[in-house]
C-alpha angles and dihedrals in degrees: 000000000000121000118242117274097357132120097282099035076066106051086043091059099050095043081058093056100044114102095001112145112229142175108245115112130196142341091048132231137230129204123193119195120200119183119183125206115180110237091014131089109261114254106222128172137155135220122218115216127183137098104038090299142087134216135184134201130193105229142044117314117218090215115033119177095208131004121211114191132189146149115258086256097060088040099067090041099059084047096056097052088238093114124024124231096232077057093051089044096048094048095038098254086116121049107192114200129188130026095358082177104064076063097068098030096061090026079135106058095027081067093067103061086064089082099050084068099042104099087051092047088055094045095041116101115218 
């Protein structure tokens, strides 16, 4: 079981988006994830939407669409299920950078990436 935001959560993660089919059309969008964690190196990594596939890479990305940042805390939480991500954005926990707007403006499509992750997220410890 890989541990969250490690190496091989990591890999795990990408090996489940390559190749998954999603809903999300042209033009493309990026999102970066930045989580924070005082005294450790930041884990960053970006997922690549657009024709009907997803992609994600570990790393910063030059041109995000949208950033989501967080401490590891939050994180984890957000990941669990135990806390959504509209709640950590209401109360600060969650900073959003970019085109917010692309976000409410393909809500729809952007839902669907959630279940390519699903069986990581139920075998990650935390």
């Amino acid at each position: 079981m890989p541990e969250f935001l490690s190496p091989g959560w990591l890999d795990a993660m990408s090996q489940a988006a390559n190749g998954a089919k999603v809903a999300v059309v042209e033009p493309g969008i990026v999102v970066q994830q930045v989580v924070t964690d005082p005294g450790r190196t930041d884990v960053v990594w970006w997922i690549e939407l657009g024709g009907g596939v997803i992609a994600l890479h570990p790393g910063k990305t030059p041109t995000p669409t949208v950033t989501f940042t967080q401490d590891a805390e939050t994180a984890a939480a957000i990941n669990q299920g135990l806390l959504s991500a509209q709640a950590a954005f209401m109360t600060g926990r969650l900073q959003v950078g970019g085109d917010v707007q692309v976000l409410l403006d393909r809500q729809e499509e952007l839902l669907g990436i959630d279940d390519v992750f699903a069986a990581i997220r139920a075998a990650t410890t935390y």
